[in-house]
C-alpha positions as CSV (number, residue, x, y, z in Angstrom):
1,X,51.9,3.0,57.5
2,X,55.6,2.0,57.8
3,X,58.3,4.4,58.4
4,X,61.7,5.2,57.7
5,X,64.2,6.5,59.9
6,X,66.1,10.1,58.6
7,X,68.3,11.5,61.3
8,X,66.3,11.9,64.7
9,X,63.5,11.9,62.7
10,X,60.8,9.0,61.9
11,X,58.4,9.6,58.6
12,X,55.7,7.9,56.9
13,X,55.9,7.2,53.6
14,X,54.1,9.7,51.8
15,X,54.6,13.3,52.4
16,X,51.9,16.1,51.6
17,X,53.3,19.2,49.5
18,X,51.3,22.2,50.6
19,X,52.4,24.5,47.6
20,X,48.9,25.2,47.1
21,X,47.6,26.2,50.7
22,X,47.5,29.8,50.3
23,X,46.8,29.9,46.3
24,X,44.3,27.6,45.6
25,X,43.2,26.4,48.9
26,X,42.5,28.4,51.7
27,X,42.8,28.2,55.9
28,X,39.6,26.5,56.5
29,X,40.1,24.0,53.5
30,X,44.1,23.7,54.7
31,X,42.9,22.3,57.9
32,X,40.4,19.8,56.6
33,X,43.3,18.1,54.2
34,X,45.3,18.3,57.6
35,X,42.5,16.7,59.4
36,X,42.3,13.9,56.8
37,X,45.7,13.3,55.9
38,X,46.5,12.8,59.7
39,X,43.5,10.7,60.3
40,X,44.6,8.6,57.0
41,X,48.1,7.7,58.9
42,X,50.5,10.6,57.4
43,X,52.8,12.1,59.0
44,X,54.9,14.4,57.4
45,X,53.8,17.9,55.9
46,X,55.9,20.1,53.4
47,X,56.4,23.5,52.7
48,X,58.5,26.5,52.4
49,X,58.6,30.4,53.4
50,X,58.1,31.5,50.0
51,X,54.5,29.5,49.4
52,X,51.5,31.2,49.2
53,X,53.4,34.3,50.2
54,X,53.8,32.4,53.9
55,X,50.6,32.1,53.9
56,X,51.3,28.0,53.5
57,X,52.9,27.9,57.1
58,X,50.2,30.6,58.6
59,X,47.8,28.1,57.5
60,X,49.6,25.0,58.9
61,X,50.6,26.8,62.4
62,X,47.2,28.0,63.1
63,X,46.2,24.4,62.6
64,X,49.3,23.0,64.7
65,X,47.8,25.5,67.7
66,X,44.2,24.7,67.2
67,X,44.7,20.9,66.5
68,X,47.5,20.0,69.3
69,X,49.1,18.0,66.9
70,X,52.5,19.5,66.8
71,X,54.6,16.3,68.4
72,X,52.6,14.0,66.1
73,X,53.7,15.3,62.7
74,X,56.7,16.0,60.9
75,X,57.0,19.7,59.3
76,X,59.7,20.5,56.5
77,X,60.0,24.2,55.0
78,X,62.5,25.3,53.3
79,X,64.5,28.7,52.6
80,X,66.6,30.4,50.6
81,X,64.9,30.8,47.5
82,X,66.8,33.6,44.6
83,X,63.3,35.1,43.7
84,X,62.2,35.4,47.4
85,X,61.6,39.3,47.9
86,X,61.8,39.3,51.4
87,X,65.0,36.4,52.3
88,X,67.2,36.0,48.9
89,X,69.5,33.7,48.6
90,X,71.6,32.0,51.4
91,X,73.9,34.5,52.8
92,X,73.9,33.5,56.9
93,X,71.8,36.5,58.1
94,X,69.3,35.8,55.7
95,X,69.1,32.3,56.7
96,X,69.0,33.0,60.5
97,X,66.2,35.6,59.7
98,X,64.6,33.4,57.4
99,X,64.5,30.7,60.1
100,X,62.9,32.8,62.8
101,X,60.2,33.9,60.7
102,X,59.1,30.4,59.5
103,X,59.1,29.6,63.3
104,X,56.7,32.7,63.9
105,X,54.3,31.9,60.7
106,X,54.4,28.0,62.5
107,X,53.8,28.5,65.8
108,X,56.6,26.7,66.9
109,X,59.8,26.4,68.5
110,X,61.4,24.1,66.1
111,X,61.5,23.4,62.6
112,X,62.0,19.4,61.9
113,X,63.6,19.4,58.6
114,X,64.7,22.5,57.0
115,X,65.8,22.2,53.4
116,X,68.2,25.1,51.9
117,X,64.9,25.6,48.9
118,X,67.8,26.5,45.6
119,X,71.2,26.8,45.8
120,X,73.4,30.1,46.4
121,X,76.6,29.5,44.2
122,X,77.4,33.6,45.6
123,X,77.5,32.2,49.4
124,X,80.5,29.2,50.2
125,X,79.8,26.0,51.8
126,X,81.4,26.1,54.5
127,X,79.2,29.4,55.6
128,X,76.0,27.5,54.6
129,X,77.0,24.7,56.4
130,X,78.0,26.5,59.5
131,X,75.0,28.0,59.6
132,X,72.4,25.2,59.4
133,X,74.8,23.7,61.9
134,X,74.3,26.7,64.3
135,X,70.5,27.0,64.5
136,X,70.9,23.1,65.2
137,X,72.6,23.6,68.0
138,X,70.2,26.6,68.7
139,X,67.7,23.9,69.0
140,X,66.0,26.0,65.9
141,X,66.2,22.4,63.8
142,X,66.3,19.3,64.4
143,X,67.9,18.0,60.9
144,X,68.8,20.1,57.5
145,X,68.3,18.8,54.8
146,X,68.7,20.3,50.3
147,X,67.0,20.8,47.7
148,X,68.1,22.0,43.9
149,X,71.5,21.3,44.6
150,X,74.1,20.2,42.2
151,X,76.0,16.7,42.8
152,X,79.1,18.7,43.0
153,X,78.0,21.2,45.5
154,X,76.1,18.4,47.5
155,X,79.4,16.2,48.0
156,X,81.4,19.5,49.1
157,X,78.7,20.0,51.7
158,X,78.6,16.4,53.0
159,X,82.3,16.5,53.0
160,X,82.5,19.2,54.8
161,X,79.8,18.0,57.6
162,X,82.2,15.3,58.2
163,X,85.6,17.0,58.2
164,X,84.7,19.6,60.7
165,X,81.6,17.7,62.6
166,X,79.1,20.1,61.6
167,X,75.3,19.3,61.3
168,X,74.9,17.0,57.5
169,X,72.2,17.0,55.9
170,X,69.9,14.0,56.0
171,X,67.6,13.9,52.8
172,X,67.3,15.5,49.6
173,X,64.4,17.0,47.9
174,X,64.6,16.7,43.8
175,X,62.6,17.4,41.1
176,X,61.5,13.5,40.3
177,X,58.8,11.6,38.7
178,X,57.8,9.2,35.8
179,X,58.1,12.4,33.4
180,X,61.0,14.1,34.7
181,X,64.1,11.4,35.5
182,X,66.8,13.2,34.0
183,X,67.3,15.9,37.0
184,X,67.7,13.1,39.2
185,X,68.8,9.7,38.2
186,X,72.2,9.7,37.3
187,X,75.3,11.7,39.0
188,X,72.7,13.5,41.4
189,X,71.1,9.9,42.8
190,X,74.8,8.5,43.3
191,X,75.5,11.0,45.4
192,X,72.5,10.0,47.6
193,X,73.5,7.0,47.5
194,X,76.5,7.2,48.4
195,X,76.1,9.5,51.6
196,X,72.7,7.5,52.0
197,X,70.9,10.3,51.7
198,X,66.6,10.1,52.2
199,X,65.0,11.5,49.1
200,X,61.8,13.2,48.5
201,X,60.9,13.8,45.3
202,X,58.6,17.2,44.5
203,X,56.2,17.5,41.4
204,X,55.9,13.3,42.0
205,X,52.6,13.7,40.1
206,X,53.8,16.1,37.0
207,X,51.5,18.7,38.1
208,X,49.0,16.3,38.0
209,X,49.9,14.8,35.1
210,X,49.9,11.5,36.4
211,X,46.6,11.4,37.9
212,X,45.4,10.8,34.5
213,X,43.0,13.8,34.4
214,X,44.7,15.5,31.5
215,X,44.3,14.2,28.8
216,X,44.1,15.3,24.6
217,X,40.8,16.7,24.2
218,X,40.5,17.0,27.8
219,X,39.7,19.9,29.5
220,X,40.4,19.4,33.5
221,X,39.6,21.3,36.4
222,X,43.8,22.5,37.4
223,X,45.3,25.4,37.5
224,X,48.1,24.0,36.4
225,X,46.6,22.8,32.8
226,X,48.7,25.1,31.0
227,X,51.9,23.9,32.5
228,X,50.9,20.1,32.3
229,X,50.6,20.2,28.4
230,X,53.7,19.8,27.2
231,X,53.0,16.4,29.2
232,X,50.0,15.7,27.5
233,X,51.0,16.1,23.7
234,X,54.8,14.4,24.0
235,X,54.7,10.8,22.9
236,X,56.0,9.8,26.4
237,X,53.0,11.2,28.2
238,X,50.7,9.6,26.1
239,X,53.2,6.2,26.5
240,X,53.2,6.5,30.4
241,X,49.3,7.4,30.4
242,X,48.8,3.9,28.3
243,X,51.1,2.1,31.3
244,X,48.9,3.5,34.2
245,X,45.5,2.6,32.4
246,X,46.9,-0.6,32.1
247,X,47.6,-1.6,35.6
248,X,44.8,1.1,37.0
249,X,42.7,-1.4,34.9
250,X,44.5,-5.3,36.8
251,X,44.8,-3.3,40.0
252,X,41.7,-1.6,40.3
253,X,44.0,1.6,41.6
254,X,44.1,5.4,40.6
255,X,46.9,5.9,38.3
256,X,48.5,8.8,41.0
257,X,48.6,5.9,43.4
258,X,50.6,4.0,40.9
259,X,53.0,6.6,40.0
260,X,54.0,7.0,43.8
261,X,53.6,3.4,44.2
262,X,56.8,3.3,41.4
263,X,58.3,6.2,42.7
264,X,58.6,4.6,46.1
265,X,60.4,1.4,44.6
266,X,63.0,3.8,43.5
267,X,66.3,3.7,45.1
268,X,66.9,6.0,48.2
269,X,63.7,7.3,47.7
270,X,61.5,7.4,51.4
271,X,58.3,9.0,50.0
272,X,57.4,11.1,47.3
273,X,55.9,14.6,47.9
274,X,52.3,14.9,46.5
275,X,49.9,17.8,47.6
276,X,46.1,17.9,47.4
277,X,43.8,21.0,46.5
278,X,40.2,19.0,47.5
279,X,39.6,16.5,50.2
280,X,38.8,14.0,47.5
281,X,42.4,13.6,46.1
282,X,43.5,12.6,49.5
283,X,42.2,8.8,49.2
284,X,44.8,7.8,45.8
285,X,47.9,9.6,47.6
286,X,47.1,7.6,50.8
287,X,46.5,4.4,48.6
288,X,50.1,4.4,47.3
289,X,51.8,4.0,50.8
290,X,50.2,0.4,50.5
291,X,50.0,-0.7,46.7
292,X,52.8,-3.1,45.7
293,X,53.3,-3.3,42.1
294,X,55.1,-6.6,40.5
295,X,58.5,-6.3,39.1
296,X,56.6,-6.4,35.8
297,X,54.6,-3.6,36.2
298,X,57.4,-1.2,37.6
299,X,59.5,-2.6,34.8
300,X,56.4,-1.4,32.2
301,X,56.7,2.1,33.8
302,X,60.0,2.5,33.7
303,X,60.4,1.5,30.3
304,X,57.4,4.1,29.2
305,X,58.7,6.9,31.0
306,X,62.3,6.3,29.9
């Protein structure tokens, strides 16, 4: 797989979301999608304090101990999330105490990339900033990075990086796929742009959505089927659905590796976040890092999902 170049750090181009280790998959099943996705050239694991109750880093440190594989893969978590009963919010002792405990639950001394998970409008940027830029220095992280930050709030804090040469972060994790472009694309991507920022778009498969498993009349296997219908009765569902059938049907690929094969073309964008609950939906999220669509074809998706 090729890589791209964030920071210190080097990362495939697709990254697996572990959101559901912990809820609907658990340690022994975990460590077989590790297993897989490591032996199918990926690199770079997601996940946060808050998933599966920490239970999504338990499951990836006990395989990072057993496996040995710690300096060949990227980990990402993320912190700060309002609704998080045990570290709320982004105050700097929560984040310090936040830090330490994803370290524990990982078995590790160091955290790659750690995204501040929401925004805490109640805590300034300069104290945010200060710190990430301290548990940097700590040798706690490597690189920081955000996620469900506002363009405004994202350009005070790379501002601020600069003017008092403080730890910046490198990449930026929005909510981004063929059915939802409107959180991103507009003043939020200029922003990336403009600080070159590495994006990593979560929910890149609409819940699954775009794997092309729900359907009308449909009745898939997801626990995630009530969420996914407003996708599946909106006339831009059924419209993006009709694009992915017809280039799974030139290509001969699964319509999820289309929809991170357009995601990928997207500007800034260095790989999409996908997750997998069975060992069998591995093979279409490793498929993208190598399908090239044709101008046309993104240009039919864009155009359907618009």
């Amino acid at each position: 797989m090729s890589s791209t170049t964030i920071g210190s750090l080097s990362v495939g181009p697709l990254c697996l979301g572990t959101n559901v280790f912990g809820r609907s998959v658990d340690s022994p099943a975990a460590a077989r999608i590790l297993d897989a996705f490591v032996e199918g050239g990926g690199d770079h694991v997601d996940t946060a304090d808050l998933y599966g109750g920490g239970l999504s880093e338990t499951y990836i440190g006990e395989w990072l101990a057993g496996r040995g594989k710690r300096d060949d893969v990227v980990i990402a978590t993320k912190v700060g999330w309002p609704d998080n009963e045990v570290h709320r919010g982004l105050r700097p002792a929560t984040i310090r105490a936040a830090v330490d405990d994803c370290l524990r639950r990982l078995r590790t001394d160091r955290i790659d990339l750690l995204y501040t998970h929401h925004d805490d409008e109640s805590v300034s940027i300069p104290d945010i900033i200060s710190t990430l830029d301290e548990l940097v220095r700590a040798g706690k992280v490597r690189e920081i990075a955000a996620s469900n930050l506002s363009p405004e709030r994202l350009t005070e804090s790379m501002e601020f990086s600069a003017a008092e040469g403080k730890a910046a972060y490198v990449a930026l994790q929005p909510h981004y796929s063929l059915m939802s472009r409107d959180t991103y694309e507009g003043p939020l991507a200029d922003v990336a742009e403009k600080f070159d920022l590495a994006v990593f778009p979560y929910f890149s498969l609409a819940m699954g959505f775009l794997t092309g498993k729900h359907r009308p009349g449909v009745q898939a296997d997801s626990a995630r089927s009530a969420g996914v219908a407003r996708y599946v009765d909106s006339e831009r569902g059924r419209k993006v659905l009709a694009a992915l059938d017809a280039i799974a049907a030139r290509t001969g690929a699964e319509p999820a590796s289309i929809a991170l094969a357009w995601l990928s073309s997207r500007k800034q964008v260095a790989a999409p976040i996908a997750s997998a609950r069975k060992l069998e939906q591995l093979p279409a999220l490793l498929a993208a890092a190598s399908l090239k669509l044709t101008p046309a074809q993104l240009d039919a998706l864009t155009v359907a999902s618009a």
